[in-house]
PAZAPA-4460 file (N, C-alpha, C; in steps of 0.05 Angstrom, whole numbers, plus 32768, in hexadecimal, padded with zeros to 4 digits):
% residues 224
    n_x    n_y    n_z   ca_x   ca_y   ca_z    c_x    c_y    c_z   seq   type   mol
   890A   8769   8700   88FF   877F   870F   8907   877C   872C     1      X     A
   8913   8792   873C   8919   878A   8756   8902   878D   876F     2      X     A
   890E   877C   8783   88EF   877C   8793   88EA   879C   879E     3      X     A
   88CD   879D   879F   88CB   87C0   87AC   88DA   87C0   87CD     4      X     A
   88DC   87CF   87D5   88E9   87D4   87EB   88CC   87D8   8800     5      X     A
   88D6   87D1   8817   88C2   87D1   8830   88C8   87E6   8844     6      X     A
   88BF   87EA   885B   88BC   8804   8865   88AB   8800   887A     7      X     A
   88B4   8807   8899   88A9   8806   88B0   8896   881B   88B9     8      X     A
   8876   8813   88B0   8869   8826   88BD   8861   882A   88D5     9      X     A
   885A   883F   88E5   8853   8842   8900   8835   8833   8908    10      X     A
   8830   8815   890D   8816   8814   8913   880E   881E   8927    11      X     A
   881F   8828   893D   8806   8832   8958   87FC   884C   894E    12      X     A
   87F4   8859   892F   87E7   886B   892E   87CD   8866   8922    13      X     A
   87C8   8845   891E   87B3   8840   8911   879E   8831   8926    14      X     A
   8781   8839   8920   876E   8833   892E   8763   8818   891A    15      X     A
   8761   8823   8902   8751   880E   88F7   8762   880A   88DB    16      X     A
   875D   87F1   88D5   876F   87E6   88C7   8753   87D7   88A8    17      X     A
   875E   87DC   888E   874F   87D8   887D   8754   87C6   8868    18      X     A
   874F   87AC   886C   875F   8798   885F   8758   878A   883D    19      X     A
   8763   878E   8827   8759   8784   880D   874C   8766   881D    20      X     A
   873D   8757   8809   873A   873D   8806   8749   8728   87FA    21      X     A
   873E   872F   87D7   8754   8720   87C5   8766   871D   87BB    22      X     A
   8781   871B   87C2   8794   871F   87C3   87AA   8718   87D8    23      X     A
   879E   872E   87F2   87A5   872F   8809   879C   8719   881B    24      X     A
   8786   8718   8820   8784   8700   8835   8779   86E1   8825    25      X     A
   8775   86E8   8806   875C   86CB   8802   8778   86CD   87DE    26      X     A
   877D   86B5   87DB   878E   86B3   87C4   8776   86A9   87AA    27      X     A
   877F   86C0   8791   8772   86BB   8777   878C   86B8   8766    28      X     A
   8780   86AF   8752   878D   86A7   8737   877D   86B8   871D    29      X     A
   877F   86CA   871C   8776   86DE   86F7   8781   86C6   86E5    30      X     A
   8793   86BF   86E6   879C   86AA   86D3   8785   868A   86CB    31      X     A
   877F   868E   86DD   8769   8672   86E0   874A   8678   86D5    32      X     A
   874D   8691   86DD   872E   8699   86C2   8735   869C   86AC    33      X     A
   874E   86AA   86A6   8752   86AD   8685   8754   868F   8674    34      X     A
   875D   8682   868F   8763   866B   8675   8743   8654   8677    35      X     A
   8731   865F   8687   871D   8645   868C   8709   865A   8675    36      X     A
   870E   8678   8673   86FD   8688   865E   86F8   867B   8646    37      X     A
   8726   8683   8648   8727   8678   8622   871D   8657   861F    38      X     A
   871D   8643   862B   870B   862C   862F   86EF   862F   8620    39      X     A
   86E9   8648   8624   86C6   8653   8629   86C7   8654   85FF    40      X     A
   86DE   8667   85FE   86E1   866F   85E7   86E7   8696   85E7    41      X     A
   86ED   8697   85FB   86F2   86BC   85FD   8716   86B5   8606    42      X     A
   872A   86B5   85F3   8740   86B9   85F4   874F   86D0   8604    43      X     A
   873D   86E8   8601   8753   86FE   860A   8743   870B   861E    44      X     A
   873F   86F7   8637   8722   8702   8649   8733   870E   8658    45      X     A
   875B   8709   865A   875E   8712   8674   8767   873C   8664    46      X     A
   8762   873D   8651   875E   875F   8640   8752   876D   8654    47      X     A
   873F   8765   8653   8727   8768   8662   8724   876B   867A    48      X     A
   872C   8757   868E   8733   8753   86AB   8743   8748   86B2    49      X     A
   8752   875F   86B4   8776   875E   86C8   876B   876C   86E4    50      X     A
   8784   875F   86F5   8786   876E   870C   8782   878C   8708    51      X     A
   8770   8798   8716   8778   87B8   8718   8771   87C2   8708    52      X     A
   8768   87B0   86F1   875C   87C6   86D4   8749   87AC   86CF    53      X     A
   8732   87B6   86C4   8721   87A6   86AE   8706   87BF   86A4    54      X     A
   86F8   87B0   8696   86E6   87BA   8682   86CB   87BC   8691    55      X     A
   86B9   87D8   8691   869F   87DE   8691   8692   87C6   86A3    56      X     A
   868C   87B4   8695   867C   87A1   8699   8684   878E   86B3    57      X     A
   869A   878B   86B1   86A2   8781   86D1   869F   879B   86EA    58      X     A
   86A4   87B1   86E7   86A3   87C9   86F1   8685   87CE   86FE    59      X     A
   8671   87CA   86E9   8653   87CC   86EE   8654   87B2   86FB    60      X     A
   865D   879B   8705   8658   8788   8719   865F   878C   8731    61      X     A
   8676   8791   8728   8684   8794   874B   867B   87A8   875F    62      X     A
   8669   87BD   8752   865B   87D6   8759   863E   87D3   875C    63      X     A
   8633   87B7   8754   8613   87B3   8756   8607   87C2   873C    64      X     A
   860C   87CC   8731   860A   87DB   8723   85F2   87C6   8706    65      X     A
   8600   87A6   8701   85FE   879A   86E6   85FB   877C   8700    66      X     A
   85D8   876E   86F4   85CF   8758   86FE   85DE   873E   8702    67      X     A
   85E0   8730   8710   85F4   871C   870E   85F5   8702   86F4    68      X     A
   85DA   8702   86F5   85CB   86EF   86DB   85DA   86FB   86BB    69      X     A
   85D1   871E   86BF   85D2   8728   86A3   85FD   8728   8699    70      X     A
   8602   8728   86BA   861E   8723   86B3   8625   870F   869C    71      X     A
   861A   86F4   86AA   8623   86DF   86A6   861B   86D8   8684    72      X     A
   8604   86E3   8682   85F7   86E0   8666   8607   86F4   864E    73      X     A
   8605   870A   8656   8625   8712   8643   8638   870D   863C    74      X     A
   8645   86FC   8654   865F   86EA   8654   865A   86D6   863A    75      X     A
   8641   86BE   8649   8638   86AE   8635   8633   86B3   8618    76      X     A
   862B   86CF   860F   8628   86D3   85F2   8649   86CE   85E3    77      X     A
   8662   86D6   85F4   8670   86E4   85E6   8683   86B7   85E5    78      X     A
   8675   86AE   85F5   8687   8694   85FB   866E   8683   85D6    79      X     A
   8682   8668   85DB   8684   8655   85C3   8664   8651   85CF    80      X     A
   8657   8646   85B7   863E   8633   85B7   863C   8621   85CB    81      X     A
   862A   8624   85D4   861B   8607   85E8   8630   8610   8603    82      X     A
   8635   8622   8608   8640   8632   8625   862B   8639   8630    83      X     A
   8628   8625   864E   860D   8635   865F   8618   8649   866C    84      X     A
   8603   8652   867E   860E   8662   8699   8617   865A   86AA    85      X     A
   8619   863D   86B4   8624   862F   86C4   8641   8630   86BE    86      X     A
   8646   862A   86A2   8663   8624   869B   866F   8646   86A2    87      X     A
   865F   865C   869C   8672   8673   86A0   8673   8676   86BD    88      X     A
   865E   8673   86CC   8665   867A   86E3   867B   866D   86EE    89      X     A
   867B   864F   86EE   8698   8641   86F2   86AE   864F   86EE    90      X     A
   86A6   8656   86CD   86C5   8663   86C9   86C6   8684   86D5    91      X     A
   86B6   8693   86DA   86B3   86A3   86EB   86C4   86AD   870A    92      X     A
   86C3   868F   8715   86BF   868B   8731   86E1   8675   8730    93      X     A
   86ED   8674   8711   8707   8662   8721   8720   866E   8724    94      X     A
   8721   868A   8729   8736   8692   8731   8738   8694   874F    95      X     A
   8726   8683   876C   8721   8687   877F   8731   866E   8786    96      X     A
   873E   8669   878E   8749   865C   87A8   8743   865A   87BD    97      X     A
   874D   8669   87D3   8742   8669   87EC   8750   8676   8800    98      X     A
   8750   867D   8817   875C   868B   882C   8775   8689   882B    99      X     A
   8788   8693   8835   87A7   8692   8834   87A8   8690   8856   100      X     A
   87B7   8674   8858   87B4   8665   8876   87D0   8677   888B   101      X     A
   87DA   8692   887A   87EC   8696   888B   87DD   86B7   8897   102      X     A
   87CE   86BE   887F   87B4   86D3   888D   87AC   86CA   889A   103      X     A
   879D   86B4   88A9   8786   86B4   88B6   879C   86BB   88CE   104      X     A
   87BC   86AB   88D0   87CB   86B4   88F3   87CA   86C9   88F4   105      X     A
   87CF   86E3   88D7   87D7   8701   88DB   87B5   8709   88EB   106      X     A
   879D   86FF   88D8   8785   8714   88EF   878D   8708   890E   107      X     A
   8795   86F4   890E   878F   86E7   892E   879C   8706   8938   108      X     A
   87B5   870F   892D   87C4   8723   8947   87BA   873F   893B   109      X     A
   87A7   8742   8924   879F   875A   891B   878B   8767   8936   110      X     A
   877B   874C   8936   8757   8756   893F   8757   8760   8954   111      X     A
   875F   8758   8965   8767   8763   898A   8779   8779   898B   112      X     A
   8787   8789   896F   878E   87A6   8977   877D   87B9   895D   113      X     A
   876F   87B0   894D   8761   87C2   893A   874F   87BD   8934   114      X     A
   873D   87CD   892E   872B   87D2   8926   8729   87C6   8909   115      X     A
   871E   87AE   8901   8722   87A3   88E0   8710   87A3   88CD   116      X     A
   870C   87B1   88B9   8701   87B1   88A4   8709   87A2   8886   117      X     A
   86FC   8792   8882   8702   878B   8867   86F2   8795   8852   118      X     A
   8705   87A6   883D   86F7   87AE   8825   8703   879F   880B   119      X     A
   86E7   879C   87FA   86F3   878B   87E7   86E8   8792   87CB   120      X     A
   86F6   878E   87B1   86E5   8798   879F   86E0   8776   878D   121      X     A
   86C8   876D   8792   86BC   875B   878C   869C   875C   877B   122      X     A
   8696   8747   8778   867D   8749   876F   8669   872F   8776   123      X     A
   8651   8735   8777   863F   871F   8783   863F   8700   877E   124      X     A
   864C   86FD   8769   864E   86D8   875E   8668   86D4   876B   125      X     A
   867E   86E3   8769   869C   86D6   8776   8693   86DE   8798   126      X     A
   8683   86EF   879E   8683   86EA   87C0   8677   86D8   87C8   127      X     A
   8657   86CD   87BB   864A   86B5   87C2   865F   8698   87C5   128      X     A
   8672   869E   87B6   867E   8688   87AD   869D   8688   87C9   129      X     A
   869C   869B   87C5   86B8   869C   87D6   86A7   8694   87FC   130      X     A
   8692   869F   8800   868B   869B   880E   8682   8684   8827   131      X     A
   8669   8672   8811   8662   8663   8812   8686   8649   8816   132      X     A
   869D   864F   8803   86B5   8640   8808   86BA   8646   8827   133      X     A
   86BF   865C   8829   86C7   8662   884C   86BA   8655   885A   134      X     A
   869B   8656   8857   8681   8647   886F   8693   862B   8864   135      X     A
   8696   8625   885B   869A   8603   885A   86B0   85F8   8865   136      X     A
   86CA   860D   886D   86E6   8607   8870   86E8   860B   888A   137      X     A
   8700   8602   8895   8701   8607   88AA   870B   861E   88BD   138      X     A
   8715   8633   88A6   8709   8657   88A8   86F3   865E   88AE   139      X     A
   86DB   8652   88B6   86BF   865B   88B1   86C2   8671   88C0   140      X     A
   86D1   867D   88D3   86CF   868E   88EA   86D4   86A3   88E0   141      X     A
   86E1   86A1   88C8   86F0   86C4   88B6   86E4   86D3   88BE   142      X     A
   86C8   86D2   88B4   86C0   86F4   88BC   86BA   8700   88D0   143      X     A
   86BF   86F0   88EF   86BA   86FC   88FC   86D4   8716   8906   144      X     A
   86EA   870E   88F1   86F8   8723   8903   86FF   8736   88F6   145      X     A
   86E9   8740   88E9   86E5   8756   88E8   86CB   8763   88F0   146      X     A
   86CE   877C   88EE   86AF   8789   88F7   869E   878E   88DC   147      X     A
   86B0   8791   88C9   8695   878F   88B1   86A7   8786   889C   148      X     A
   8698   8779   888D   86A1   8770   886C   8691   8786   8854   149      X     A
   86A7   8795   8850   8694   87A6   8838   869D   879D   881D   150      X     A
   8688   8798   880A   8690   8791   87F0   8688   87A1   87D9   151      X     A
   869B   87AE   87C9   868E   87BE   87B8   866D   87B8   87AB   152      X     A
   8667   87A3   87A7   8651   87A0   879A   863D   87A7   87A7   153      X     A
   8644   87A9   87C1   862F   87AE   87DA   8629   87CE   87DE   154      X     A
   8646   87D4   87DB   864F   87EF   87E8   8644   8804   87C7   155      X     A
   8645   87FB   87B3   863C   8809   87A6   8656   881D   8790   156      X     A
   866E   8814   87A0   867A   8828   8794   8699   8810   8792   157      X     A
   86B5   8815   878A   86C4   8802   878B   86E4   8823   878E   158      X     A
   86F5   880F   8796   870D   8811   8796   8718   8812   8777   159      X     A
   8723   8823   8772   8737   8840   8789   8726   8856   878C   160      X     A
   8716   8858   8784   8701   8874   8782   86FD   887B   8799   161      X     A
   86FF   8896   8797   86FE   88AE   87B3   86E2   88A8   87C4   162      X     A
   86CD   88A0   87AE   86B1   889C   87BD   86B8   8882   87CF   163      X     A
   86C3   8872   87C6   86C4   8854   87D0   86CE   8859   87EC   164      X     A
   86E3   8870   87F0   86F7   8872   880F   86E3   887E   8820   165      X     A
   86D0   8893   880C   86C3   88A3   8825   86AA   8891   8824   166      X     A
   869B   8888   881C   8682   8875   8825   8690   8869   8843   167      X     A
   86A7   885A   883A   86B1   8843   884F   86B7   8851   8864   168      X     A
   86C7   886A   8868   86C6   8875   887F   86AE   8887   888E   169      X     A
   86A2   8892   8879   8687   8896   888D   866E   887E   8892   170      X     A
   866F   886D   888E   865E   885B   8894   8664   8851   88AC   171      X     A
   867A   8847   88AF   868B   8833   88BF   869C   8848   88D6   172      X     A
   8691   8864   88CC   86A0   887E   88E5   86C1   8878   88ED   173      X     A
   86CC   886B   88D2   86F4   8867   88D5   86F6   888D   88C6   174      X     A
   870E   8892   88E6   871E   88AA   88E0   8735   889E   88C9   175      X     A
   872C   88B0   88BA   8742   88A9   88A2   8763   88B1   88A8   176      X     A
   8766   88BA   88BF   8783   88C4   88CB   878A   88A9   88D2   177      X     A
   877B   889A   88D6   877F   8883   88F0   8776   8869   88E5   178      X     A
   877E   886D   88C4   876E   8859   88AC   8785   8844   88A3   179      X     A
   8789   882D   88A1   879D   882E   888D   8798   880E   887E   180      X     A
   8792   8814   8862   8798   8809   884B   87A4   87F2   8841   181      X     A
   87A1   87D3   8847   87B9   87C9   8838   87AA   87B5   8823   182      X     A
   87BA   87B5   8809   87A2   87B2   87FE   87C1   87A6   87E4   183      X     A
   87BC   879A   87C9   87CA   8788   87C0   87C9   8795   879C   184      X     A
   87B7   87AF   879E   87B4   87BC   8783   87BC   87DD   878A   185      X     A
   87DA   87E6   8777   87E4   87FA   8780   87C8   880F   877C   186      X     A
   87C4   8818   8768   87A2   882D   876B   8796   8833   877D   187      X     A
   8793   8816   8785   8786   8818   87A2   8787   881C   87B9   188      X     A
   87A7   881B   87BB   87B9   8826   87D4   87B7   8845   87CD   189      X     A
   87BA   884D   87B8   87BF   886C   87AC   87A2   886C   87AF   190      X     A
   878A   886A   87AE   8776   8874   87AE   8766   887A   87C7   191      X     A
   8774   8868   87E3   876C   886C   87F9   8780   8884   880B   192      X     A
   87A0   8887   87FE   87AD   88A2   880E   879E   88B5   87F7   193      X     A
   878F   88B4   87E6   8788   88CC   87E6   876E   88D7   87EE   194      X     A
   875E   88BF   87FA   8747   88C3   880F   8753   88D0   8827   195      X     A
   876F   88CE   882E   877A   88D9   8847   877C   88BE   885A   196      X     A
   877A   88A1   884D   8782   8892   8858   879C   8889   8858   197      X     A
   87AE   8872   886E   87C6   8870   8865   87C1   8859   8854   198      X     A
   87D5   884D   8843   87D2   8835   8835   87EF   8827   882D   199      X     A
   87EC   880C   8826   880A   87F8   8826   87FE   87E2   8817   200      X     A
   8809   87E8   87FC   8810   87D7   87E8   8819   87BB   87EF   201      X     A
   8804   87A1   87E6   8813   8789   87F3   881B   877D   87DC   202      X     A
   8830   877B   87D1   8831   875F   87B9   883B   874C   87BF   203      X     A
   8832   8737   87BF   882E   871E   87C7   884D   870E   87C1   204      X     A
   884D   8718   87A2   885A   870D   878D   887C   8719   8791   205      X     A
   887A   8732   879D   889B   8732   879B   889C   872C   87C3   206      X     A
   8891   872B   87D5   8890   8724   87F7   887B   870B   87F7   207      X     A
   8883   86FB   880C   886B   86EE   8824   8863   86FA   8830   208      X     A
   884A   86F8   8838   8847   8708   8849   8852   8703   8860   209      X     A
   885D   86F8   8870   8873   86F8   8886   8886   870B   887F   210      X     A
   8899   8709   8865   88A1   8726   8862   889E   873B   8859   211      X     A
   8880   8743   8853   8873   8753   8851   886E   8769   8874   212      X     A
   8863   8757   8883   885F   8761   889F   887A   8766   88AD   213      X     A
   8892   8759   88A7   88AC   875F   88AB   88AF   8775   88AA   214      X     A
   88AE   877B   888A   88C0   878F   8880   88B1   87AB   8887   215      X     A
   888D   87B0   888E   8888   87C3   8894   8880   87C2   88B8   216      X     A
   8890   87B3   88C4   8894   87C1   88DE   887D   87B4   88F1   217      X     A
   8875   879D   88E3   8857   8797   88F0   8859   8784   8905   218      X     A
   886E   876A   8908   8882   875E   8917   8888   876C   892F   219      X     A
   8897   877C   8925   88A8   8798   8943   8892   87A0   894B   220      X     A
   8878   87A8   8944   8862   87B7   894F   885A   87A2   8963   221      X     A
   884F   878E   8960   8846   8770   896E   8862   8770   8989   222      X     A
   887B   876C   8983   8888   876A   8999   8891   8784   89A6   223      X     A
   8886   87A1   89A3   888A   87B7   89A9   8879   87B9   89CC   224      X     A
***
């Protein structure tokens, strides 16, 4: 498959800038739950939960929607005998790694020209977890550079959905002319230009992000 092609956007038209989490600034592994699942005894968990697509039941988490306990206890019915909740949450929580040490330089030159928002579509056991890792590292400072951390489970609603763009911009009062998107799940890029925000597809997997910010102009903007 050839790499997608990149493209120089105009940042001096953006005020505020809306950054994914997982993916984009904090590195996961989907691969590392499916295989600590099938461990569990649920073989085909990653059916279920792929990037960008999964089933009801993860959906009602990430949205607040489904208790964090009653999560875990459904999980546990479907896993082998003598599986606690301890063991699923583990396996729950091991596709988390940790910050990507070449993000934390990109906020350094983000925060002093934009306005930063991070939106994320998460749910309350992987944020405790991801969290509590940051307080302990020597990132602890992450959040301050932004002005708010919104997390679906909080926010009530998730990415790509039209509700999800407009909650976030009227809460947080971002002109959606002056919005822009970068985020690591195509839907979700597509789901915020059609809030009327701009948005930029990051894959990790065919760019670095060094040539990621290259190739859309973000470099030249800094030395402009």
């Amino acid at each position: 498959m050839p790499t997608p092609a990149l493209f120089p956007i105009d940042w001096h038209q953006f005020e505020h800038i809306v950054l994914d989490f997982g993916g984009v600034l904090y590195e996961i592994d989907h691969n590392r739950t499916t295989q600590a699942f099938a461990k569990l005894g649920i073989p085909d968990f990653d059916l279920e939960f792929r990037h960008g697509q999964q089933s009801a039941i993860f959906s009602a988490l990430e949205t607040g929607h489904l208790e964090e306990r009653e999560f875990l206890t459904v999980l546990r019915e479907r896993c082998q005998p003598g599986t606690t909740l301890e063991d699923v949450l583990e396996a729950w929580n091991s596709l988390l790694i940790g910050l990507r040490p070449e993000a934390m330089a990109w906020l350094k030159t983000l925060e002093p020209r934009f306005d930063l928002i991070l939106f994320s579509n998460t749910n309350a056991l992987h944020a405790a977890h991801f969290e509590q890792q940051i307080l302990n590292s020597r990132d602890k400072k992450f959040p301050q550079w932004f002005r708010q951390l919104v997390y679906s489970h909080r926010l009530g609603q998730r990415k790509p959905h039209h509700k999800a763009f407009e909650e976030v911009a009227a809460q947080f009062d971002l002109n959606p002319a002056k919005t822009l998107l970068i985020d690591d799940t195509r839907a979700n890029v597509a789901g915020a230009i059609n809030a009327g925000w701009s948005g930029v597809y990051l894959d990790l997997e065919a760019h670095s992000l060094s040539q990621f910010l290259r190739g859309i102009g973000y470099e030249d903007f800094l030395n402009s």
